[in-house]
N, C-alpha and C positions, 0 to 999 in steps of 0.2 A: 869511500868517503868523498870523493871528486864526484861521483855518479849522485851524491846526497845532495852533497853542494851544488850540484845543476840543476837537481829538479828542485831544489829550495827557492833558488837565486833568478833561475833562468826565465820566469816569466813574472815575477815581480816586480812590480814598478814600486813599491812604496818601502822596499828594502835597498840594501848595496852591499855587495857584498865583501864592500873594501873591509867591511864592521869583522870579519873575519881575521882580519889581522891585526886586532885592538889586544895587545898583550896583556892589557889590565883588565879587560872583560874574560878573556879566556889565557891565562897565563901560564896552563900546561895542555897539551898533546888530549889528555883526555880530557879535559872541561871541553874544547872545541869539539872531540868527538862527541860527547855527548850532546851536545845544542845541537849540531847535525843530526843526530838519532831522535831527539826529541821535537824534534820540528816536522822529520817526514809526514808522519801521520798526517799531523792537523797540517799541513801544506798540498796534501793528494787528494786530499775530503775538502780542502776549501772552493777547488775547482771541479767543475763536471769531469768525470771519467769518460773517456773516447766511446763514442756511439760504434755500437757493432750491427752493421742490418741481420736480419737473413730471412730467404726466401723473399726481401726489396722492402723489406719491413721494417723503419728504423724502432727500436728499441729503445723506451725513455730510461734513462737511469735515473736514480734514486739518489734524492738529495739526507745527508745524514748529518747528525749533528758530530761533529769531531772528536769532542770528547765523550759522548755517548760511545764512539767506535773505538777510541784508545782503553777505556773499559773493557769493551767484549775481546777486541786481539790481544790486550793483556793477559786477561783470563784463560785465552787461547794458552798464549806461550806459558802462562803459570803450569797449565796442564801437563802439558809437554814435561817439564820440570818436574813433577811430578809422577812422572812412571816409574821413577827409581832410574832415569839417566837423563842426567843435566844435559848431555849431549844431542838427545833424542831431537830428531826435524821433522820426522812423518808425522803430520797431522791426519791422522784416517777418520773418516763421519761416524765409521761402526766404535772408535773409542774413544770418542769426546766425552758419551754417557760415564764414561771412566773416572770424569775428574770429581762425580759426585761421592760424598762418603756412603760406604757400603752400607751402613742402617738406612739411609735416604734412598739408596736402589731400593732393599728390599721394602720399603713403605709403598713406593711408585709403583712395584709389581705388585702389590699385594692391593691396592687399591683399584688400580686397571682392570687384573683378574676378580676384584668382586664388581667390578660395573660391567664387564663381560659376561660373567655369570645370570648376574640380576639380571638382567636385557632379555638374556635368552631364555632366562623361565619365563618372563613376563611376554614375550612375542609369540611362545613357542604356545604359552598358555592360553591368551588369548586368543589366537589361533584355533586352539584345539575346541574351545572353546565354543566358538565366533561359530564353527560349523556344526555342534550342537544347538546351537540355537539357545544356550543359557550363559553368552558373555553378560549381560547386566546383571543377574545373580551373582553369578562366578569372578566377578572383578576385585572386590575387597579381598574374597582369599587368594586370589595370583595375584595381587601387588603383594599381601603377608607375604606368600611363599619366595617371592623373587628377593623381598627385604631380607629373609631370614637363610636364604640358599646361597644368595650374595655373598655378604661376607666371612660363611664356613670356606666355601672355595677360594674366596679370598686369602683370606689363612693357613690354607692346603697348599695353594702355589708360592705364598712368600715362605714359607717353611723349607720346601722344594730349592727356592732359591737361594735364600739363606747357607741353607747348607752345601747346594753350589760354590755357594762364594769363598766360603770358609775353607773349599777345599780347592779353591782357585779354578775352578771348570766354567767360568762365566764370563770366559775371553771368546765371546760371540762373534765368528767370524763369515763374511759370506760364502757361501753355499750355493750350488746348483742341484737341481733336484733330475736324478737320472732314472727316467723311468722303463728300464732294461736291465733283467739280470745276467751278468755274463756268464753265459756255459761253459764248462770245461773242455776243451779241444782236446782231441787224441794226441798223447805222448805229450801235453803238458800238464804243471804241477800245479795244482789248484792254489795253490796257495800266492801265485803270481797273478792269480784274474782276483779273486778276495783279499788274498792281507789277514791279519789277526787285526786292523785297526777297526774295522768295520763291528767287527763282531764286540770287542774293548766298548766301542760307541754306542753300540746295540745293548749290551751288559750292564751299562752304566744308565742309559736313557731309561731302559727296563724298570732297574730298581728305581729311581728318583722317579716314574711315573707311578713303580708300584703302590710307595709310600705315599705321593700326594694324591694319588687314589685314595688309598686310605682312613686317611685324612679328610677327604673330602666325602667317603662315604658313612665315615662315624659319624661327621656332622650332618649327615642328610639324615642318619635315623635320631639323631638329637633332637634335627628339626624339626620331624616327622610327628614327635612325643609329644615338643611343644605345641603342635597342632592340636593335637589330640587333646589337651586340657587344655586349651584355649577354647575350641569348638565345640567338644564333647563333655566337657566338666570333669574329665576323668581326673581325681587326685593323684599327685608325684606321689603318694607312699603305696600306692594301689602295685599290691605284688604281681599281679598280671600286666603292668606295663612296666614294670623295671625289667622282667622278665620278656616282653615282648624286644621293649630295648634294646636289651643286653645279642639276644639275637639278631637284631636290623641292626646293630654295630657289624656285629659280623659277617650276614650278608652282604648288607652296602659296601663295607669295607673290603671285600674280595670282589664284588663284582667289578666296582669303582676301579678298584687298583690294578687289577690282571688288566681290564680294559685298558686304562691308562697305561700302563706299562708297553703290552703290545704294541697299540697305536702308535705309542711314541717313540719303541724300540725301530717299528716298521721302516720310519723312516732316514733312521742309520742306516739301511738298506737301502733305499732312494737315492740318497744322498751321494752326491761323491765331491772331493774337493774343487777348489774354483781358484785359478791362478789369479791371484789378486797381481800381479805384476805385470801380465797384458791387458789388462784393463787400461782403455785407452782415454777416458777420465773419470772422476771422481764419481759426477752426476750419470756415466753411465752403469756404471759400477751398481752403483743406488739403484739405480730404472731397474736392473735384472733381478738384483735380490730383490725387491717389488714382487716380481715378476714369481721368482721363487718360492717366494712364501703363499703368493696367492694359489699355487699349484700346489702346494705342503697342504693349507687351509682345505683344499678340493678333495684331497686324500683324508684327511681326519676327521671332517665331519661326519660321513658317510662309515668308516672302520669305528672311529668310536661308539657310534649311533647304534649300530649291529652288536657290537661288544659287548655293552653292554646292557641289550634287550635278550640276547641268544644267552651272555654270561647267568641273565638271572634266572633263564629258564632251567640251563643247567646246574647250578647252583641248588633250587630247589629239589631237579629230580636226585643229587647227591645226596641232599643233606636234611632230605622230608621223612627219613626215621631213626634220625640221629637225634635233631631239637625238637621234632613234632611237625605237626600242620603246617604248610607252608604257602604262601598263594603269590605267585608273580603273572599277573594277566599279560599276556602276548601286546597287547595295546599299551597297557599303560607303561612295558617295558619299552616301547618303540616311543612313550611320551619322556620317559626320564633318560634313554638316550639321545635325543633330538635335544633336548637340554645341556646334559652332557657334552653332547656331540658341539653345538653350537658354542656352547659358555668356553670348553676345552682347547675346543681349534682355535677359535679368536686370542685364549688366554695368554696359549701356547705361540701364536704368532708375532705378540708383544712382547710376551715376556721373557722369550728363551731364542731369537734370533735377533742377528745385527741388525737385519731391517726394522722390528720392534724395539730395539732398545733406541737406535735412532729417532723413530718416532715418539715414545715415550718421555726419552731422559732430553734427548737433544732438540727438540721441536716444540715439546711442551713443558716440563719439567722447569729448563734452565732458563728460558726466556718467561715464565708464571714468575722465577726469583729474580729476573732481570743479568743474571750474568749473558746472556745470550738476544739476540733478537726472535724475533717471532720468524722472518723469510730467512733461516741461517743459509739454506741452497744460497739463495739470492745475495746476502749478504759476504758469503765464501766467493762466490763469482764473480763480485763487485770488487773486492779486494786484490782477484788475480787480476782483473784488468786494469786496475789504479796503478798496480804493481808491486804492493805490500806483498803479497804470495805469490808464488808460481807455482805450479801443478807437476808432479811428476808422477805420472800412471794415475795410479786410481788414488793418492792423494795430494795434499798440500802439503808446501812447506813456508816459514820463512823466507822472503827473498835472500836475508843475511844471516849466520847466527849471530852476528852482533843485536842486530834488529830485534830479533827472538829474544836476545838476554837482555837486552834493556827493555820492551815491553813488560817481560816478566815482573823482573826487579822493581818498575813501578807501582807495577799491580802489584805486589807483598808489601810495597812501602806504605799503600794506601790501606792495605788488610793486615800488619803485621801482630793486631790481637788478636786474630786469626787463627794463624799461626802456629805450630809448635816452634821454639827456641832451637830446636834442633835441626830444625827444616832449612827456617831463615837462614841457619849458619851455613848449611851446604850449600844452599842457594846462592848465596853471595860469593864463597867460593869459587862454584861454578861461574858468575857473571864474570869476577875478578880475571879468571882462567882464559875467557875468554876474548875480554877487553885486551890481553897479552898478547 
């Protein structure tokens, strides 16, 4: 409270802070502390923030509006509150996306992976296209197919994720991507280079690829039909494509999903854990799993792409005198994986790691609703050097948990039809607890 009262007081000229000791304005212990907690903010925003150079470079900071920023670190600390412990101070980037309600996640993924999808039929198409020599023919049906490819895969990966959530697996954490398998040494036990964790991660990534494969390939032969009576006039009662259907459900959907699944199983293998605790700041923390994911993306494009061009050829030769005639051309299987391949790896990099939920929920998402600014980097690093936050390892915290519970507390005062009744109650609890 002294260290509040200096930076309130101490460069003021239009205050005194004799007003401190007006027993009628503040006539108990905490009315005074709060005026002190409620002044920091708009008193560290009213003045420029200390110039940091580097590399002889001074660096402009950013002029912000005060109560616009008592908003967003409100929101902040609401979050916090929020994890199921009032006590919580780790502010980490990978679980800000957190503070959104889970049907709002899965909307955000499900939307993302049908604009990653769409993109990549339509680039991949026109492409394929462009070097036939018939992209101006061929343009109204690849924008169709990318509108109608879009948001099946869309659907496929919020399903995927949904059901993540539900069963709590979508606490996205960073990751290092290790690209070395360790071999067994003589007279040791394998199970000390592998673990059972990996193979758990590998077993779980599997099916949840399986399925939104799936998923994603009943809807590619849905699509497919659609085409077919759009282009070809063929009528939905015509027994020869309910029938043709019923079988590109089943193909797509095995090739789609083994594909998926592998690929995505592969990189439980890759993978190995990432000590978030020598992480020496936040922002560099970010910069690697960056870094991460774009080496993940480098792997999946390329395995899905194969997967699923190689799956369909096998597929065919299994299963060409079980259903009948079957045709999966060598090219066109290397065109629906390159679609695949691209739509999947991008989808997979939003929407199923810390770096993508980051960018997703924390960068666009929450500053589209306004709880958040658009430069959050910027605005997190603005704060540590005002002094509102301090940094410890790879994240932030409160300078105080007073600070943190009064921020919060505003922010529910200002949202409390918001709300559940039962929240408010803990919540205040917890401020009260800590106001003690």
């Amino acid at each position: 409270m002294v260290i509040l009262a200096r930076t309130i007081y101490s460069e003021a000229s239009d205050i005194d802070p004799a007003d401190l000791l007006d027993t009628t304005r503040f006539p108990t212990e905490h009315s005074l502390e709060e005026h002190l907690l409620a002044s920091f903010v708009p008193t560290v925003y009213r003045r420029r923030a200390p110039v940091r150079s580097t590399g002889g470079h001074p660096r402009r900071q950013p002029d912000r509006d005060p109560e616009q920023v008592h908003r967003w670190l409100g929101y902040l600390a609401h979050h916090l509150a929020r994890l199921n412990d009032l006590d919580r101070q780790d502010l980490a980037w990978w679980r800000i996306g957190d503070s959104l309600r889970p049907s709002t996640r899965v909307i955000a993924v499900a939307l993302t992976c049908t604009l990653s999808i769409t993109v990549a039929e339509w680039c991949v198409g026109l492409f394929v296209h462009y070097l036939g020599g018939g992209i101006a023919a061929a343009f109204g049906k690849v924008l169709v197919d990318g509108a109608l490819m879009g948001p099946i895969a869309g659907l496929a990966f919020g399903c995927v994720y949904g059901l993540m959530q539900r069963f709590g697996t979508t606490a996205f954490k960073p990751a290092r991507v290790q690209l070395r398998l360790r071999l067994r040494l003589p007279g040791t036990d394998i199970r000390t280079h592998v673990g059972r964790g990996p193979m758990r991660t590998f077993t779980s990534r599997f099916v949840a690829g399986l399925l939104g494969g799936f998923v994603m390939g009943a809807g590619c032969a849905c699509a497919t039909t659609l085409e077919r009576v759009l282009y070809n006039q063929i009528p939905l009662t015509s027994g020869t494509l309910i029938e043709g259907t019923l079988i590109n459900v089943l193909g797509y959907g095995l090739i789609f999903g083994s594909a998926a699944g592998l690929a995505y199983g592969l990189l439980a293998v890759l993978e190995a854990p990432l000590d978030i605790a020598s992480a020496a700041t936040p922002a560099g923390l970010l910069s690697a799993n960056r870094a991460t994911v774009s080496r993940q993306v480098l792997v999946l494009v390329p395995a899905v792409t194969l997967a699923i061009a190689l799956g369909g050829l096998l597929f065919v030769a299994l299963m060409q005198n079980i259903v009948g005639p079957l045709s999966w051309k060598l090219l066109d299987g290397f065109f629906i994986g390159a679609v695949g391949g691209l739509g999947g790896a991008f989808s997979y990099a939003l929407a199923f790691t810390a770096w993508g939920q980051w960018v997703i929920l924390t960068r666009v998402w929450l500053p589209l609703t306004g709880k958040l600014p658009w430069d959050t980097v910027a605005f997190l690093d603005d704060a540590y050097r005002r002094g509102v936050l301090r940094r410890t390892g790879a994240v932030y915290q409160f300078r105080h948990s007073r600070l943190q519970h009064h921020l919060g507390d505003s922010f529910r005062r200002l949202h409390t039809d918001h709300e559940p009744a039962t929240f408010r109650s803990r919540a205040r609890t917890g401020a009260r607890t800590g106001s003690s």
